[in-house]
MIDOSE-1310 file (N, C-alpha, C; in nm, 2 decimals, decimal comma, always signed):
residues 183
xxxx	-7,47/-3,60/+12,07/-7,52/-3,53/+11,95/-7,61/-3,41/+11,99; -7,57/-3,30/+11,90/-7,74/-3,21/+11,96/-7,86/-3,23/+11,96; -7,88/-3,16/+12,04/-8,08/-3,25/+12,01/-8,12/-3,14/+11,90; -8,06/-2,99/+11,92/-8,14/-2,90/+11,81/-8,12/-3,03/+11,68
xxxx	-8,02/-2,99/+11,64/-7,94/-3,00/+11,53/-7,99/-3,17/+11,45; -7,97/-3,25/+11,54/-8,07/-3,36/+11,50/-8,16/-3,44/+11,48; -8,24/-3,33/+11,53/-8,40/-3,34/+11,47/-8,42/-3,30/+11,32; -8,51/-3,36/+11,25/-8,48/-3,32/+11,12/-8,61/-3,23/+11,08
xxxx	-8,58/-3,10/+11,00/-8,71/-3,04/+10,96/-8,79/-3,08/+10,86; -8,94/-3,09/+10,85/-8,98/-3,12/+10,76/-9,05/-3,00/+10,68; -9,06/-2,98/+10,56/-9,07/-2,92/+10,47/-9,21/-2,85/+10,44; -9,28/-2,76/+10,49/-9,45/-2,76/+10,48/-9,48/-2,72/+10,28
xxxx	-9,61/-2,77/+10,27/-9,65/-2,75/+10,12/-9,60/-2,59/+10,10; -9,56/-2,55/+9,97/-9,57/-2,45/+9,92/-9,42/-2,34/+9,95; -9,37/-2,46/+10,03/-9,23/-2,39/+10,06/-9,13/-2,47/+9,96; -9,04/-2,41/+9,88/-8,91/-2,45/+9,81/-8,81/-2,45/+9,88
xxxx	-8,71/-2,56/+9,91/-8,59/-2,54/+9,96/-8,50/-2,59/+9,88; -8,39/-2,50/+9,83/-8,28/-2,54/+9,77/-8,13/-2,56/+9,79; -8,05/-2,63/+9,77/-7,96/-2,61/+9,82/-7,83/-2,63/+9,76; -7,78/-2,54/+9,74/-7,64/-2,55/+9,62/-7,52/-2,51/+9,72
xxxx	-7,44/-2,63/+9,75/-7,31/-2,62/+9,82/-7,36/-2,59/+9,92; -7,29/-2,44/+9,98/-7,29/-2,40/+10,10/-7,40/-2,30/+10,08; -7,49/-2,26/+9,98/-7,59/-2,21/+10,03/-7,74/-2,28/+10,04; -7,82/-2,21/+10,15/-7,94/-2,27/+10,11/-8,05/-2,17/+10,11
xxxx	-8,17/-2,20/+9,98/-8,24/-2,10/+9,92/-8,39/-2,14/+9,98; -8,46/-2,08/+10,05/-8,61/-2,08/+10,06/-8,69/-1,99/+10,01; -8,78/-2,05/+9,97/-8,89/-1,93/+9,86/-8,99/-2,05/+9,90; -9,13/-1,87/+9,96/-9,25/-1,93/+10,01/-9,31/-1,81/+9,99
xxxx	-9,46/-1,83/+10,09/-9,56/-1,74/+10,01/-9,53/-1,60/+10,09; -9,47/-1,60/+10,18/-9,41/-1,45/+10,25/-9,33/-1,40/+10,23; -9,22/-1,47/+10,13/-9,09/-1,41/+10,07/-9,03/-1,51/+10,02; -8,87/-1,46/+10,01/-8,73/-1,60/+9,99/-8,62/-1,55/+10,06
xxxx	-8,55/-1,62/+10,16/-8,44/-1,59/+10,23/-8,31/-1,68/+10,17; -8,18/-1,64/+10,21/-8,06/-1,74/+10,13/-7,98/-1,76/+10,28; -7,97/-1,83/+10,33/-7,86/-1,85/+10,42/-7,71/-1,91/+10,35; -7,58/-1,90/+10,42/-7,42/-1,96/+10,39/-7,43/-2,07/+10,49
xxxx	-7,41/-2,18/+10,47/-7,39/-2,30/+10,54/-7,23/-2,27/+10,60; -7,20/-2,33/+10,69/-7,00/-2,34/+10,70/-7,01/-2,53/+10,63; -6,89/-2,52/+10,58/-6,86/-2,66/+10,54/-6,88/-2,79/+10,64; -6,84/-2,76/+10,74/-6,84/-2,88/+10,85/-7,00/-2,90/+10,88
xxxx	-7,12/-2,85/+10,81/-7,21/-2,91/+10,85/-7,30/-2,97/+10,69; -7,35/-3,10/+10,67/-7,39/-3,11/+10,57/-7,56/-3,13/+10,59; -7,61/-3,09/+10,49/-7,77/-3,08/+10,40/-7,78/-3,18/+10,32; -7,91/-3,31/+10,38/-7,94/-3,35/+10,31/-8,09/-3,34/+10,31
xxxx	-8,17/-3,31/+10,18/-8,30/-3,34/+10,12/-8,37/-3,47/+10,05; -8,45/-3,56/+10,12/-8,52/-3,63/+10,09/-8,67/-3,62/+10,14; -8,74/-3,67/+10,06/-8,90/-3,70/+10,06/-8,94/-3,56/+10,19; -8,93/-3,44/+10,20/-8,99/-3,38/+10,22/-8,92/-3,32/+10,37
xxxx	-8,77/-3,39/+10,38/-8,77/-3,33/+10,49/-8,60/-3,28/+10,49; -8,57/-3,21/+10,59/-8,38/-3,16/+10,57/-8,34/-3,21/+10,69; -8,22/-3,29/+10,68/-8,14/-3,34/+10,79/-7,98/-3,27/+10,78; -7,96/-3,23/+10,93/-7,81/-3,20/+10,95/-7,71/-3,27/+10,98
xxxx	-7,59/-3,28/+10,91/-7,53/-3,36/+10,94/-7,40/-3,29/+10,95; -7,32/-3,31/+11,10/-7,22/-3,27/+11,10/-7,06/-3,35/+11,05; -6,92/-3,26/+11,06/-6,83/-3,32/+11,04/-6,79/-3,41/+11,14; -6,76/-3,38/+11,26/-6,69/-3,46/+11,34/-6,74/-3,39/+11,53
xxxx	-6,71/-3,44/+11,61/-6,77/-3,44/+11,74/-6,62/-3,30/+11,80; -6,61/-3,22/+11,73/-6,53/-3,11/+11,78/-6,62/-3,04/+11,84; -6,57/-2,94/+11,90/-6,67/-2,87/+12,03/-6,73/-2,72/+11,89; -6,67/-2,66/+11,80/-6,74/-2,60/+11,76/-6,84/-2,69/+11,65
xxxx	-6,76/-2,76/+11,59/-6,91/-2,90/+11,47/-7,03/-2,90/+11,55; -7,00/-2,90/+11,69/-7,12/-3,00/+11,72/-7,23/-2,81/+11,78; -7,14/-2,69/+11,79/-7,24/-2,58/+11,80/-7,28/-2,52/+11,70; -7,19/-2,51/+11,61/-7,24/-2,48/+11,44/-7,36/-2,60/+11,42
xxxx	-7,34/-2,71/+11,42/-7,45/-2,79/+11,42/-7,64/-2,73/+11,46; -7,63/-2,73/+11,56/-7,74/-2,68/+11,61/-7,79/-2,56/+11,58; -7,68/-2,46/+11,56/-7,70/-2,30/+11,51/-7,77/-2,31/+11,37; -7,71/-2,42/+11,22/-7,76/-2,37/+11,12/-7,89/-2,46/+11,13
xxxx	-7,90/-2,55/+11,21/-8,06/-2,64/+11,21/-8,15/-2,54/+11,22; -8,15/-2,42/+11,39/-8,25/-2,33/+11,41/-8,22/-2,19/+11,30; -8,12/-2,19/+11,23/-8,14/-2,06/+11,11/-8,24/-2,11/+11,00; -8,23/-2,26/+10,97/-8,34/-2,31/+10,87/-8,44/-2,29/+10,88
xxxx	-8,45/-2,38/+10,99/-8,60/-2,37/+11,07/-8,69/-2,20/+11,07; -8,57/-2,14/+11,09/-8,62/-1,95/+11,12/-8,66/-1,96/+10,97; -8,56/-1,97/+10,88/-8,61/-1,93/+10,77/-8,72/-1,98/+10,70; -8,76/-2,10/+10,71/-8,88/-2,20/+10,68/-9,00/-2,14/+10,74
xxxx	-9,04/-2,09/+10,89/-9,09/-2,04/+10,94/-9,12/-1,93/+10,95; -9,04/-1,80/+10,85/-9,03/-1,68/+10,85/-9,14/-1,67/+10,65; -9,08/-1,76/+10,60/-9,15/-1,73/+10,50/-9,31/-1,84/+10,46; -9,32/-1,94/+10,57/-9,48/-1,97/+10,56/-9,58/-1,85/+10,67
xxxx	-9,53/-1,83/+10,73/-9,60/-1,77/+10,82/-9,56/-1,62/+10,92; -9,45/-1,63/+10,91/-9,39/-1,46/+10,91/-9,34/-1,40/+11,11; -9,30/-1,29/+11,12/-9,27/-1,28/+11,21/-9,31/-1,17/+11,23; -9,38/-1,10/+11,38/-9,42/-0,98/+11,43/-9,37/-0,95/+11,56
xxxx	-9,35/-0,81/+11,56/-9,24/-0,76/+11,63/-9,33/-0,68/+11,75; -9,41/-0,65/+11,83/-9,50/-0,50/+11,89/-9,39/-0,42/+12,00; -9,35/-0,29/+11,95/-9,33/-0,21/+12,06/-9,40/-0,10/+12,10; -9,42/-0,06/+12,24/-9,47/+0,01/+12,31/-9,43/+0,16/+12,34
xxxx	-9,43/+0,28/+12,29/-9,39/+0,36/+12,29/-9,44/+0,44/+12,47; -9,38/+0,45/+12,57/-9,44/+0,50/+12,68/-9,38/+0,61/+12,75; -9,46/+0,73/+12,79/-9,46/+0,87/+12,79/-9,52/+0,96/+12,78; -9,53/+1,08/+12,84/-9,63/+1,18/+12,86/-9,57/+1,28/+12,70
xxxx	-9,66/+1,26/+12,62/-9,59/+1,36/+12,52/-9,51/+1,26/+12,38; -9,47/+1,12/+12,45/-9,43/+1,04/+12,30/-9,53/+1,00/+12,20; -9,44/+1,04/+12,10/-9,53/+0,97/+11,97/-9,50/+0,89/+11,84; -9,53/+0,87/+11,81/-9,46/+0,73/+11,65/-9,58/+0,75/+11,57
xxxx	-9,53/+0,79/+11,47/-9,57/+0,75/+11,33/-9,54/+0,69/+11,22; -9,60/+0,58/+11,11/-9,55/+0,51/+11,05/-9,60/+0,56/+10,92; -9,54/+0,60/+10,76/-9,55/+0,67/+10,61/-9,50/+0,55/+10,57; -9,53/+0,47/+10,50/-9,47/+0,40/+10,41/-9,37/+0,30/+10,50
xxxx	-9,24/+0,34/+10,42/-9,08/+0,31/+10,54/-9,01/+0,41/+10,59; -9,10/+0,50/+10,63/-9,07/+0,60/+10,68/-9,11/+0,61/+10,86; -9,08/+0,57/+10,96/-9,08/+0,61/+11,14/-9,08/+0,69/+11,16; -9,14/+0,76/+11,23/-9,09/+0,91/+11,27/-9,14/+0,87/+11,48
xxxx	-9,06/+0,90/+11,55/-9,09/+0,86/+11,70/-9,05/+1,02/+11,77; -9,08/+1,03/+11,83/-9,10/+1,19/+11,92/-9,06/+1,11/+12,05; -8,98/+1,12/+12,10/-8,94/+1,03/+12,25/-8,85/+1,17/+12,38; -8,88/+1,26/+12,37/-8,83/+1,35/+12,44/-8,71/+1,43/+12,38
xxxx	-8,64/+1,38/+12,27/-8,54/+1,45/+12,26/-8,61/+1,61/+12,16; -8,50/+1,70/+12,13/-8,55/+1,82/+12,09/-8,59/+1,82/+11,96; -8,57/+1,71/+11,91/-8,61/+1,68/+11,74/-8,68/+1,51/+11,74; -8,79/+1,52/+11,60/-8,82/+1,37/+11,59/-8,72/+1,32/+11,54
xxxx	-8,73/+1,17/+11,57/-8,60/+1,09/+11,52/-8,66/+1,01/+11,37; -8,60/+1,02/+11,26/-8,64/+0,98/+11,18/-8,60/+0,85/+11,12; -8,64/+0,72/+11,10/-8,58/+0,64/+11,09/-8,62/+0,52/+10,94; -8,55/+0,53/+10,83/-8,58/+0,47/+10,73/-8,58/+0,35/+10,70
xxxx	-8,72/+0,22/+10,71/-8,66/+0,09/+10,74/-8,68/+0,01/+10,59; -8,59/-0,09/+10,64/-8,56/-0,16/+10,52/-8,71/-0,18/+10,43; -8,69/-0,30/+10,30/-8,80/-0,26/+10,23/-8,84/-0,42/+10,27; -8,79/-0,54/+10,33/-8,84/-0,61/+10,38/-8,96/-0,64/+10,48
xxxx	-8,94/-0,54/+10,50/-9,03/-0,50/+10,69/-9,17/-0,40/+10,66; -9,27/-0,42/+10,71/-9,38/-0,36/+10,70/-9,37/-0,31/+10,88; -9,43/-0,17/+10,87/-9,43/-0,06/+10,94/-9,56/-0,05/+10,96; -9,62/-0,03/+11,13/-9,78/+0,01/+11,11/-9,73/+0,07/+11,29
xxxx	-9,80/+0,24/+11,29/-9,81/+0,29/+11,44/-9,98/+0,31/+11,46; -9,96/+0,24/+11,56/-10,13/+0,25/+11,63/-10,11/+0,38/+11,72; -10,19/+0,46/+11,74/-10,23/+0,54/+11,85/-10,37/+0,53/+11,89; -10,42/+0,52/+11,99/-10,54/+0,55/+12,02/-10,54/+0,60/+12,18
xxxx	-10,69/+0,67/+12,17/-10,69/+0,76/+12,31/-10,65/+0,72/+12,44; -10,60/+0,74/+12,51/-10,58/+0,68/+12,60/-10,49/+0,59/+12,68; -10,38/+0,55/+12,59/-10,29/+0,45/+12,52/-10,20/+0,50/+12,44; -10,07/+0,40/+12,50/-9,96/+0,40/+12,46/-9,95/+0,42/+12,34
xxxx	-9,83/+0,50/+12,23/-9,85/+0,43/+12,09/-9,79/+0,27/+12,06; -9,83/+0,23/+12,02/-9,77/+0,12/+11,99/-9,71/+0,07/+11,81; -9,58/+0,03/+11,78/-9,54/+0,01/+11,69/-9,52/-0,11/+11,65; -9,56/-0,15/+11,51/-9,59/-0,30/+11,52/-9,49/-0,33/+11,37
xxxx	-9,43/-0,42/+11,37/-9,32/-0,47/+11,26/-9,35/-0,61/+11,23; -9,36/-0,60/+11,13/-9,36/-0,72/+11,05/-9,27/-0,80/+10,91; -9,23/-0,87/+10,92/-9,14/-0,97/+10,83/-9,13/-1,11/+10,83; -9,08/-1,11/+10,75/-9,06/-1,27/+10,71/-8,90/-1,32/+10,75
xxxx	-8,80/-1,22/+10,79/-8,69/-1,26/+10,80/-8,64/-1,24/+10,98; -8,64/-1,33/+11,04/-8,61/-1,34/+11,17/-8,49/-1,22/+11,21; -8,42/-1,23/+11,16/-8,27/-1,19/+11,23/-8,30/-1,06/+11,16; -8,35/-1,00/+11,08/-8,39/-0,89/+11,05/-8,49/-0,77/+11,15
xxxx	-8,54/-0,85/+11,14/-8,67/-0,80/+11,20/-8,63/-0,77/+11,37; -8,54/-0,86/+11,44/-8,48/-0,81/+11,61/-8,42/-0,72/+11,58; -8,27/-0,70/+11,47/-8,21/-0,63/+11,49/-8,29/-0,49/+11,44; -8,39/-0,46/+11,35/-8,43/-0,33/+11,35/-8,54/-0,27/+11,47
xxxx	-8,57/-0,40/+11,54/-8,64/-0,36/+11,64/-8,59/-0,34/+11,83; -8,46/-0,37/+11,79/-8,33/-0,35/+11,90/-8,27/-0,21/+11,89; -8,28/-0,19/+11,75/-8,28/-0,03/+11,72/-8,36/+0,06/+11,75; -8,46/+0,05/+11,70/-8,59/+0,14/+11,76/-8,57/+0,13/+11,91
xxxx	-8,59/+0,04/+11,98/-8,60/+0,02/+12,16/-8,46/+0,09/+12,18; -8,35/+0,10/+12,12/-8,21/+0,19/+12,13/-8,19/+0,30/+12,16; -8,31/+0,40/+12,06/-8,35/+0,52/+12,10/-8,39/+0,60/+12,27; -8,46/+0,52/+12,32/-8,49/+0,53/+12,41/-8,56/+0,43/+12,53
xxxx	-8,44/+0,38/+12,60/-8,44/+0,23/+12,68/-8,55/+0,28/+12,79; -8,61/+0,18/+12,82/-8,69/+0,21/+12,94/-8,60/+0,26/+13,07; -8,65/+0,34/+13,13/-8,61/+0,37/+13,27/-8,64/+0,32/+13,39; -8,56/+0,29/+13,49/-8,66/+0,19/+13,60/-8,70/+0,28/+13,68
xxxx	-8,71/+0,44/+13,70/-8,82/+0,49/+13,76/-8,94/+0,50/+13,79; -8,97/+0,56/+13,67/-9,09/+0,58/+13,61/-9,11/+0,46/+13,49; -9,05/+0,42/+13,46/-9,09/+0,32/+13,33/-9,06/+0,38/+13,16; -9,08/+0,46/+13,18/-9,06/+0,56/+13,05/-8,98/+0,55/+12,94
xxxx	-9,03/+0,51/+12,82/-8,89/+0,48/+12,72/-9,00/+0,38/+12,61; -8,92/+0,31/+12,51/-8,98/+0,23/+12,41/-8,95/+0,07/+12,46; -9,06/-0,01/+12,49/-9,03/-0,14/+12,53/-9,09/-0,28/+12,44; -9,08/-0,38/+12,45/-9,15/-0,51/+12,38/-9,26/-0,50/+12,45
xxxx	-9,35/-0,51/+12,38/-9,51/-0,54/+12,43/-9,49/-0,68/+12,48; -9,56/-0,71/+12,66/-9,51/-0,83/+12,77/-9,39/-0,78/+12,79; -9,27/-0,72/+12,79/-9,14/-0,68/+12,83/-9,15/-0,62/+12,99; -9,10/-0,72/+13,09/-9,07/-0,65/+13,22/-8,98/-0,58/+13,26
xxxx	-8,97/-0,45/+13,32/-8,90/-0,37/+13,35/-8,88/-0,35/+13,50; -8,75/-0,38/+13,56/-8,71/-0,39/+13,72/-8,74/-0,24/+13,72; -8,81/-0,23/+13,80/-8,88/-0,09/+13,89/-8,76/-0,06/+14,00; -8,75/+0,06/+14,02/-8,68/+0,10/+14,17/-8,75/+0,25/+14,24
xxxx	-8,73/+0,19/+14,34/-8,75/+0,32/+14,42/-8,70/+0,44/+14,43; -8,77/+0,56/+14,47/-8,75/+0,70/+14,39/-8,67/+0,74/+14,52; -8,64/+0,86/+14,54/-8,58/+0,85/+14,66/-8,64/+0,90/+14,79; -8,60/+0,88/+14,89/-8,72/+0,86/+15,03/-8,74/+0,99/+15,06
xxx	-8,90/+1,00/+15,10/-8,93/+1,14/+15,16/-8,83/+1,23/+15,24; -8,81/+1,34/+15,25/-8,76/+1,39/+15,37/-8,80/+1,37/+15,48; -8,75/+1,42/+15,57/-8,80/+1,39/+15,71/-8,90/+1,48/+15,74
């Protein structure tokens, strides 16, 4: 059996979970997300907690299994307490600014790139003297929140020369050597 998948979640105060057929509804104090169940895996709700139960020991039951336990769990955990994203804008001359849901990042190309983000996601660019800008994202919805910040890092991937580019704040970058002196 999976270990994800059969551990059962329990429910924190103030979170709603609902569940009709193949969908399931959470509403909490940071939002409400809906996930699609697939049929071969069953929801059940008692006294405060959700158990997965699969159809049968086939090789995909038993991965679907574990996959919709940790989408729950994301979603349970996305809307009591939320999810934050930091990237690091690094370069002589880059810059990010955040308007509302409006980005704007200056990363070397000949124009700023302007980028419109959803209305789920809160937007904030730090700059201060000395320092990197750094761009910080915030949401309640997990799978939201990487892929618009896989985007932004898209623009401009770190380089392993110099390092230069948009990275995750803690993000290591394989360094390489520049090329050898002349003689």
């Amino acid at each position: 059996m999976s270990r994800i998948g059969k551990s059962p979640i329990s429910i924190p105060s103030g979170v709603e979970v609902k569940v009709d057929g193949n969908l399931v509804h959470v509403k909490g104090p940071k939002g409400e997300l809906t996930q699609e169940i697939d049929s071969c895996v069953k929801l059940e709700q008692e006294d405060g907690t959700l158990t997965f139960i699969r159809a049968s020991e086939a090789p995909d039951h038993r991965a679907k299994h574990g996959l919709y336990r940790a989408l729950v769990m994301n979603m349970i955990e996305g809307v009591t307490e939320g999810y934050k994203k930091v990237l690091e804008v690094i370069g002589v001359g880059f810059r990010a600014d955040a308007q509302g849901q409006m980005l704007t990042l200056a990363v070397g190309y000949s124009h700023p790139i302007i980028l419109q983000l959803p209305t789920e996601i809160k937007v904030s660019a730090v700059t201060e003297k000395g320092k990197a800008p750094v761009v910080i994202l915030e949401s309640h919805d997990k799978q939201l929140i990487g892929q618009v910040a896989a985007k932004i890092r898209s623009f401009r991937k770190p380089e392993p020369y110099k390092g230069k580019g948009i990275r995750f704040q803690g993000e290591q970058i394989r360094r390489k050597a520049g090329k050898a002196a002349g003689k």
